[in-house]
ZAMARGU-4260 file (C-alpha; in steps of 0.2 Angstrom, whole numbers, plus 5000, padded with zeros to 4 digits):
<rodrens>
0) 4803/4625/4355 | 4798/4624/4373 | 4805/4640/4378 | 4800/4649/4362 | 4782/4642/4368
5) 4786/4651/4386 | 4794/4667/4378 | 4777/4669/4368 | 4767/4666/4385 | 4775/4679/4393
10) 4776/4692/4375 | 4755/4688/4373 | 4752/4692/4391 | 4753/4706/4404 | 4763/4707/4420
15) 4746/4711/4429 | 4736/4696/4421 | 4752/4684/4427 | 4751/4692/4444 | 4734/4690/4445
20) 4731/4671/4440 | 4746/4666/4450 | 4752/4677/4464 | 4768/4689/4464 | 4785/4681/4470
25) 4785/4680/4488 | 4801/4679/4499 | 4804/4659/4505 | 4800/4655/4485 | 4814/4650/4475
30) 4805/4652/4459 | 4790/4662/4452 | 4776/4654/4452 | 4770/4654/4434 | 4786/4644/4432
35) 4777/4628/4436 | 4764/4633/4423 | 4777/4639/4408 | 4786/4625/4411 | 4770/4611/4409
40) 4763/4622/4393 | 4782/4625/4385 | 4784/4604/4387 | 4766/4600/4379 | 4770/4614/4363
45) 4788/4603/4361 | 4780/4588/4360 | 4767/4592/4350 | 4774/4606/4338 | 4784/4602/4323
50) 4797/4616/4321 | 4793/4620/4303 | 4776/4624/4305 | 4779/4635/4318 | 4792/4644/4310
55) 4779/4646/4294 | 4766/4654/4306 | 4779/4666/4316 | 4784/4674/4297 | 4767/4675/4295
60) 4759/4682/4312 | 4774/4696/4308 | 4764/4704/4295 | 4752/4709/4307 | 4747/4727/4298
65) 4732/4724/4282 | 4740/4740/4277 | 4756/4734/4274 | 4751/4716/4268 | 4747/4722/4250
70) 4734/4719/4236 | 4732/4701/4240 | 4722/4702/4256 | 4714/4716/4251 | 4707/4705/4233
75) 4702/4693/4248 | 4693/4702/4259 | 4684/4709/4242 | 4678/4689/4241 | 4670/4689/4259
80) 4651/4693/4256 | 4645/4685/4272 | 4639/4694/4287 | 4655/4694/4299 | 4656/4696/4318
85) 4675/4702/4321 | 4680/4698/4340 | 4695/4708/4347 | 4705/4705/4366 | 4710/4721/4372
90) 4724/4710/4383 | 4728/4703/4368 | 4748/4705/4364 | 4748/4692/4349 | 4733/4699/4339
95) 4730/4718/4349 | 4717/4728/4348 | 4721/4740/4333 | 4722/4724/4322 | 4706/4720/4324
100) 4699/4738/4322 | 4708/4738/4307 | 4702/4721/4301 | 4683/4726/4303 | 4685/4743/4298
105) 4694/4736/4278 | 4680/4723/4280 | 4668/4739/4279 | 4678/4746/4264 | 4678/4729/4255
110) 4659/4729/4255 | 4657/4717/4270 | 4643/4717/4283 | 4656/4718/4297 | 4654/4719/4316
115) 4667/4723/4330 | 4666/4714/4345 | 4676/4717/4362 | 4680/4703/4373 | 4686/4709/4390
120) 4695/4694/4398 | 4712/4690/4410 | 4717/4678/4400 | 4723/4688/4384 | 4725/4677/4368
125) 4719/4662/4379 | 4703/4670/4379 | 4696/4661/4366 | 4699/4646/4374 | 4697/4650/4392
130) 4684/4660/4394 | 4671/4653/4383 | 4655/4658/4393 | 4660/4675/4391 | 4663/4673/4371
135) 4648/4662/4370 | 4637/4678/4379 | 4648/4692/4368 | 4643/4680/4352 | 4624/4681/4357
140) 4627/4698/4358 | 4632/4698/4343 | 4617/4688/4335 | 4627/4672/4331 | 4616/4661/4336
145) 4599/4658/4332 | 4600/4666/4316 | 4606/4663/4300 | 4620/4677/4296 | 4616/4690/4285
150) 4626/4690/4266 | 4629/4710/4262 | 4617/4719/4251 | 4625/4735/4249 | 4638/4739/4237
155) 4658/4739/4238 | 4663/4759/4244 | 4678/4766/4243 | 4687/4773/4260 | 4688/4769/4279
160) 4674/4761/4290 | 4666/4768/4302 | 4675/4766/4319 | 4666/4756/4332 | 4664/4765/4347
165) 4674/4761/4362 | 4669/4762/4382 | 4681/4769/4395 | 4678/4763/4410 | 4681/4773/4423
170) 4685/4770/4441 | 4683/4787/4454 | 4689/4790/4470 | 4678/4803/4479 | 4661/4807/4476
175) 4659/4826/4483 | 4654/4842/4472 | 4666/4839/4458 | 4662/4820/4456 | 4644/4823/4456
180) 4648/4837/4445 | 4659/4824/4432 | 4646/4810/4434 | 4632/4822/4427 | 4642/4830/4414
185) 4649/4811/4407 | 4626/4810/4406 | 4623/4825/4399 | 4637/4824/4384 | 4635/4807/4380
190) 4629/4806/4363 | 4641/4823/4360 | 4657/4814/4364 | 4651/4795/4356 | 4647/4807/4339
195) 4664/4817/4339 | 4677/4805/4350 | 4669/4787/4343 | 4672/4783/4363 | 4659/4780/4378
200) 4663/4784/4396 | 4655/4774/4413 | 4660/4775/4429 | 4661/4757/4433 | 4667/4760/4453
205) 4667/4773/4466 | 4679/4772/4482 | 4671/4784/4494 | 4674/4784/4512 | 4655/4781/4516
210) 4646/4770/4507 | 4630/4773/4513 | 4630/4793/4512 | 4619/4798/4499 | 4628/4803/4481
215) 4615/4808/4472 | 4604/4802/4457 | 4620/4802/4443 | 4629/4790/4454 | 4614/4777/4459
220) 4615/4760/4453 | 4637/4762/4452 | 4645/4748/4464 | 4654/4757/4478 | 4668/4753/4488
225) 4680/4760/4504 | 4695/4752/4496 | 4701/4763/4485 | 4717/4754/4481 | 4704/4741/4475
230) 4700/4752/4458 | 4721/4748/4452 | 4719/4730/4451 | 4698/4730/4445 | 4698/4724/4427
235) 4684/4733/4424 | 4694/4750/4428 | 4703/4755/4411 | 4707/4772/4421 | 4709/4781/4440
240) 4700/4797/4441 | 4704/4804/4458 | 4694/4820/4465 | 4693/4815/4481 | 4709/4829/4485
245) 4723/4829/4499 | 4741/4820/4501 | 4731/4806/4507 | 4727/4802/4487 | 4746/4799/4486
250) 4749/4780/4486 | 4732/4779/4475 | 4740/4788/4461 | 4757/4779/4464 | 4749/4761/4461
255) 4741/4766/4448 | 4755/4773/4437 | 4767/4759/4442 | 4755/4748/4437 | 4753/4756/4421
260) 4734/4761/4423 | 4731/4780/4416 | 4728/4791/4427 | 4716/4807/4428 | 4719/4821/4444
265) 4712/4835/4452 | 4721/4836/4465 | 4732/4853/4466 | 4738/4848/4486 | 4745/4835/4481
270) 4755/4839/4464 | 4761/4855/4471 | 4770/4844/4480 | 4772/4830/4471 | 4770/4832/4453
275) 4788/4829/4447 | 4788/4814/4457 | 4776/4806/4450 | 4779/4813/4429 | 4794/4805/4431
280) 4785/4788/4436 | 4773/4792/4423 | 4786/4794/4411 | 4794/4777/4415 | 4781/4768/4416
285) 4774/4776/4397 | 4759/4781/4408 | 4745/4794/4406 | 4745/4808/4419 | 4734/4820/4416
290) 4730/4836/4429 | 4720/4850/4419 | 4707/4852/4432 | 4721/4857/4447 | 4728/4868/4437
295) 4712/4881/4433 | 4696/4871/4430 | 4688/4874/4412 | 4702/4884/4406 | 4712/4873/4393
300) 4731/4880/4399 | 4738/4863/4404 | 4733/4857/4388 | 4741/4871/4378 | 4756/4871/4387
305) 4758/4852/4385 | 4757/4854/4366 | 4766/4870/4363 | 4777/4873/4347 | 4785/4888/4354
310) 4796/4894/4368 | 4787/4903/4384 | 4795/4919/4391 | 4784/4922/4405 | 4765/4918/4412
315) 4756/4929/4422 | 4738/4921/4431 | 4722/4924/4439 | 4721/4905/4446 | 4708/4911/4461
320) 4691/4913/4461 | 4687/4919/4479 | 4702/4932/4479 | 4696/4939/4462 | 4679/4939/4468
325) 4684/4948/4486 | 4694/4960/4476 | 4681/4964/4465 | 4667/4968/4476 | 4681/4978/4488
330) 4681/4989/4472 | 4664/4989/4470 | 4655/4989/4482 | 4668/4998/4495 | 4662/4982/4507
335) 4677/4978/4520 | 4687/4963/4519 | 4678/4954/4531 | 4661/4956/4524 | 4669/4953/4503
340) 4673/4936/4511 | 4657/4932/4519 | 4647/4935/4501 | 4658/4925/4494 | 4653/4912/4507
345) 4636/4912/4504 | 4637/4910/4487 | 4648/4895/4486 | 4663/4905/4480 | 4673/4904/4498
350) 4677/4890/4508 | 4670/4889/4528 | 4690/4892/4531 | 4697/4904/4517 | 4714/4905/4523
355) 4723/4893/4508 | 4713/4906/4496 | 4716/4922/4506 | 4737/4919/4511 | 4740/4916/4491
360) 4741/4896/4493 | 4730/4889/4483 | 4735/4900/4470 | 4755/4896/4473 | 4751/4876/4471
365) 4743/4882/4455 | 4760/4891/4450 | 4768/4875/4454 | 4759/4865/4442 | 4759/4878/4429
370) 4779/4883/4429 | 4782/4864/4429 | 4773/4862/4412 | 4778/4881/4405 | 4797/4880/4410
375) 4802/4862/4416 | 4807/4871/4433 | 4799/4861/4446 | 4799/4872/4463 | 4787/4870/4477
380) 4777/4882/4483 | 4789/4886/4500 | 4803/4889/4485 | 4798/4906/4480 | 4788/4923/4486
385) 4769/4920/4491 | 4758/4934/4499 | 4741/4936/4501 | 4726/4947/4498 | 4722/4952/4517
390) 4734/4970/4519 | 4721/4975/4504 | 4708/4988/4509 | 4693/4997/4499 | 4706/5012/4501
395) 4720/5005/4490 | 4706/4998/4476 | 4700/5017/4476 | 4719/5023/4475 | 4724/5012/4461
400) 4708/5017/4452 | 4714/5036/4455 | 4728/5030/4445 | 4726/5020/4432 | 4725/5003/4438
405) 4715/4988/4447 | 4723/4977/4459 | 4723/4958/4455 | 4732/4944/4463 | 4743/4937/4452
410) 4753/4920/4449 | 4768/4925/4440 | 4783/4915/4432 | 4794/4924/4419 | 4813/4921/4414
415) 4825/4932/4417 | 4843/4932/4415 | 4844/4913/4413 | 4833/4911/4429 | 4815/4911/4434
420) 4807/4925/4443 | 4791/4917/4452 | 4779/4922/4462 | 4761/4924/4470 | 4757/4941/4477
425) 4744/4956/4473 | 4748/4970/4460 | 4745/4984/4453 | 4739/4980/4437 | 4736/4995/4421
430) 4717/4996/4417 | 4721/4992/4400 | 4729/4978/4403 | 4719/4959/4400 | 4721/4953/4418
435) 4716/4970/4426 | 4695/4967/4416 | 4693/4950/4424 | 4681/4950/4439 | 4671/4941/4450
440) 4674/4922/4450 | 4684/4922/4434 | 4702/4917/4429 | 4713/4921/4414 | 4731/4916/4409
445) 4742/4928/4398 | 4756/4919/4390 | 4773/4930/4382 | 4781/4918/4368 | 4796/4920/4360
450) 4789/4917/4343 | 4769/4920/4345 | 4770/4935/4356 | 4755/4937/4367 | 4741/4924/4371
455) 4727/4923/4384 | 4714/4910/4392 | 4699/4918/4399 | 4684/4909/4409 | 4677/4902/4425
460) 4692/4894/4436 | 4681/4885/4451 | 4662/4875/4451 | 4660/4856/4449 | 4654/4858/4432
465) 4668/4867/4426 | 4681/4859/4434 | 4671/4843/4427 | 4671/4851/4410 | 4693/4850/4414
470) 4692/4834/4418 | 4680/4826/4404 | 4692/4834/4391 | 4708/4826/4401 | 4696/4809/4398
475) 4694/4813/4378 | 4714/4815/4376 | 4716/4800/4384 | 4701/4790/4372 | 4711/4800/4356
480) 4730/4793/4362 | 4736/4811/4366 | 4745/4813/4381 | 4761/4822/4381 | 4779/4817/4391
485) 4781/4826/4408 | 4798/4834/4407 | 4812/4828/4418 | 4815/4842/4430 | 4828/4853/4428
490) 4836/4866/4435 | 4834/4884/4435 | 4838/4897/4447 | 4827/4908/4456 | 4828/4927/4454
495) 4832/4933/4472 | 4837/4951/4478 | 4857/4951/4481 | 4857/4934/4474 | 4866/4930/4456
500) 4850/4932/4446 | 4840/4948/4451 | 4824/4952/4450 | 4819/4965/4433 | 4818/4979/4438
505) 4799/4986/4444 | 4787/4999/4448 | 4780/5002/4465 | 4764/5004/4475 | 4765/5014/4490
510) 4750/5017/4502 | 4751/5025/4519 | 4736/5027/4531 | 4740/5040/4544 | 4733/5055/4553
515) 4731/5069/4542 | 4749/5082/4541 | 4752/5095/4530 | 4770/5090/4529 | 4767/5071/4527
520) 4767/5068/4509 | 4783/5080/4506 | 4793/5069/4518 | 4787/5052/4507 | 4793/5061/4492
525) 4809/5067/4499 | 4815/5048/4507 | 4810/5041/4489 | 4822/5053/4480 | 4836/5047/4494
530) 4835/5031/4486 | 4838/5036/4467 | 4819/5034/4464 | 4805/5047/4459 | 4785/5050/4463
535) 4778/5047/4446 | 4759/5046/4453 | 4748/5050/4465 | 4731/5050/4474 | 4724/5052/4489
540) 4708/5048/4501 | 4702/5054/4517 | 4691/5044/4527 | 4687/5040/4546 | 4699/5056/4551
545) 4713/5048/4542 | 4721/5050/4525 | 4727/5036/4512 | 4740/5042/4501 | 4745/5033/4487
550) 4759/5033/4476 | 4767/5026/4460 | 4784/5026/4461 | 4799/5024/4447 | 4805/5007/4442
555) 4819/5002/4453 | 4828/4985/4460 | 4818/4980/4477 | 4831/4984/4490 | 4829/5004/4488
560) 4810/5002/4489 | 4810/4991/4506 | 4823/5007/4513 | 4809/5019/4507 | 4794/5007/4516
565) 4805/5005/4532 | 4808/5023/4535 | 4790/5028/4531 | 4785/5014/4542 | 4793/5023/4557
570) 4788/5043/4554 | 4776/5047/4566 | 4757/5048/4564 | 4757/5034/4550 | 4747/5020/4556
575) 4750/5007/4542 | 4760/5005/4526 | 4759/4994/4511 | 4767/4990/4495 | 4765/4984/4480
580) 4774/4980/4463 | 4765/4981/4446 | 4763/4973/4434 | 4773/4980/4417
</rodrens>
């Protein structure tokens, strides 16, 4: 009997709650110390207890569902016609949470004036006995005392009741443009989300790094703090919502997993590098890891990938806003790199220091993320190709237009002979093509499924309020219990040139800037036939007293197109060269 009594202790309450009250074991101790404590309580229950009485109330505490209990506690609930106040623990192993939901929600079908009640407490099923000012103020609450309860005037129904709605409480690390951005849209969709969800969200804490800088009219009146480690073991944090950003976020989310507290991220630095690491803990410790918003703000592709039925066969991205916004006005406008950037800056759309943009980064920890969930592959961003956006000039825009296309950078993972082809880089892309009509700030995803054929996401990739917008929705999955299992990495080799998986087979860009020669483009053509290739476009510009010629050459492997870019490199009177792949 005693150590049934401490095997129930230990079943009805949480490894935190223990830790908490009693402190973790330490080296120097031989013994836990909530040993002392099971041991007094599992002596009292054996003296006290008779064994067939407990054995009569473990049969029936085991039919624990009202669904499952059958017509004879339905016919009496049917007999309750007093007002009734239903008062659930969240902590509470014996008689959890959903019990008591169900309980107040078939009291409502029976005709019952019913109530749900939560009482947030340490204690778990002691609560009721441990923390009695806390009941006695949930109680007045409740209207218990000082009135008589109320006997049910309104007629039996058929049918559910209505679910009570539930807070999440929310504990953020980081206050900056996208906290403000999430603590404004958590105001401004409240009642939407309590009338769709049946769920409530409040920030209950903020770690920040200064408490005293101003944050803003959303977040006055919400304790602060400069202990973010603080929000893992707060009672009244039900979840960690980081949007601080950096590796320095790393042991946050790590104590927060291991000890089992959901977790919400926007933070692509870190999970480019990290992610797998830390699915796997989430996995293991049957943990929530959400990470819509690092992937591409209000676009929903995290999500879809997460509850795909069907195979992917390759994914192609615009994932940044300031390189799509560049390129577009160096097609537009024919502004120079340099002064594309600086619009960018003054709207908000660039960074002081761009370079994580410019060099392809930021879009390469996005790949990251995004292969992870699409193919199970986890490869860091220094595993595979990455080039930037700063060999473009107005000329090439104006070239590709003169045949067909729009240049875009691109974030691309596809399978191909039973590897992965990955890689960040700008392409060619044909003017009928999805990705080549999105401009300005805007992303897109274009998905190739083996079953579904083509799909696409389309829609702002950067702001606060739509990264925000990402993360609110990664807050609604968790209230609804939909989180999906990250995969165990696997895996897959990367398609290399003169590897064992090649690259497909592609079309090229060529551009070369150089002082105007009547004999200059006959040569290009002639080195590209050496290699086995053809011409199968061109264009050309003149500008400044020198010429840009651009050409479209066949689909080949990429050794015989580097042999063509080298040996063009080194004729005399070209200045500068650049290719490109395109996008099939």
């Amino acid at each position: 009997m005693s150590r049934a009594r401490q095997l129930g202790m230990l079943t009805y309450r949480g490894r935190d709650e223990l830790d908490t009250r009693f402190g973790t074991l330490a080296p120097g101790f031989d013994r836990p110390p909530v040993a002392e404590y099971l041991d007094h309580h599992g002596r009292r229950f054996a003296e006290r207890f008779p064994v067939k009485t407990f054995l009569m109330l473990s049969e029936a505490i085991d039919r624990g569902s009202i669904a499952e209990a059958g017509p004879d506690v339905r016919a009496a609930l049917e007999q309750v016609s007093a007002e009734t106040i239903v008062v659930g623990v969240p902590g509470d192993m014996l008689f959890p949470w959903p019990l008591q939901v169900e309980l107040h929600r078939e009291l409502q079908a029976a005709g019952a004036q019913s109530s749900l009640w939560k009482l947030d407490s340490l204690f778990g099923h002691d609560a009721f006995l441990a923390d009695q000012e806390r009941l006695a103020e949930v109680l007045r609450g409740a209207g218990a005392f000082g009135r008589e309860l109320a006997t049910s005037g309104r007629p039996r129904y058929e049918g559910v009741g209505v679910e009570p709605l539930r807070e999440l409480r929310i504990g953020m690390v980081g206050c900056g443009t996208v906290g403000r951005g999430l603590l404004e849209m958590i105001d401004r969709q409240r009642g939407a989300v309590a009338e769709r969800y049946g769920v409530r969200f409040r920030v209950s804490k903020i770690a920040v790094r200064d408490r005293h800088k101003d944050r803003g009219r959303w977040a006055v009146g919400i304790p602060l703090t400069d202990r973010p480690l603080d929000l893992v073991s707060d009672p009244e944090v039900d979840v960690v919502v980081e949007v601080a950003g950096g590796a320095a976020m790393e042991p946050i989310l790590r104590a927060a997993l291991a000890a089992g507290k959901p977790v919400v991220t926007a933070n692509k630095v870190l999970l480019a590098s990290k992610l797998a690491e830390l699915g796997v803990l989430a996995q293991r410790t049957e943990t929530p890891l959400y990470c819509e918003a690092a992937a591409a703000a209000a676009l929903p592709i995290i999500r879809h990938l997460s509850h795909r039925a069907d195979e992917i066969e390759s994914l192609w991205a615009i994932v940044n806003g300031t390189c799509n916004f560049v390129l577009t006005r160096l097609e537009q406008a024919e502004l120079s790199l340099a002064q594309a950037i600086a619009e960018a800056q003054a709207l908000g759309l660039a960074e002081g220091d761009p370079s994580s943009d410019l060099d392809g980064l930021d879009a390469a920890a996005k790949l990251s993320i995004l292969a992870y969930r699409a193919f199970g592959a986890w490869v860091r961003p220094d595993g595979f190709i990455v080039r930037g956006i700063r060999d473009i000039d107005p000329a090439d825009c104006d070239l590709a237009d003169a045949m067909g296309c729009r240049i875009r950078l691109i974030a691309r993972a596809a399978r191909v002979h039973g590897g992965l082809d990955m890689a960040v880089e700008p392409l060619l892309v044909p003017s009928w093509h999805l990705l080549a009509s999105v401009e300005e700030e805007y992303n897109a995803v274009y998905l190739r499924c083996a079953s579904s054929g083509d799909l696409s996401l389309f829609g702002k990739g950067a702001g606060s309020l739509p990264t925000a917008t990402a993360i609110l929705g990664d807050l609604i999955d968790l209230a609804q219990g939909n989180s999906a299992r990250w995969p165990v990495p696997h895996a897959l080799s990367l398609a290399r040139p003169g590897s064992a998986v090649e690259p497909a087979p592609r079309r090229h860009y060529l551009r070369i800037t150089a002082e105007p020669h009547p004999g200059l483009e006959r040569r290009v053509q002639s080195l590209v036939r050496r290699q086995g290739l053809t011409v199968q476009n061109r264009a050309a510009r003149t500008a400044n007293e020198r010429v840009h010629l651009g050409f479209m050459v066949s689909a080949g492997p990429e050794a015989p197109i580097a042999t063509v870019h080298g040996a063009v490199a080194g004729l005399a009177r070209v200045e500068r060269c650049l290719c490109l792949g395109v996008l099939e």
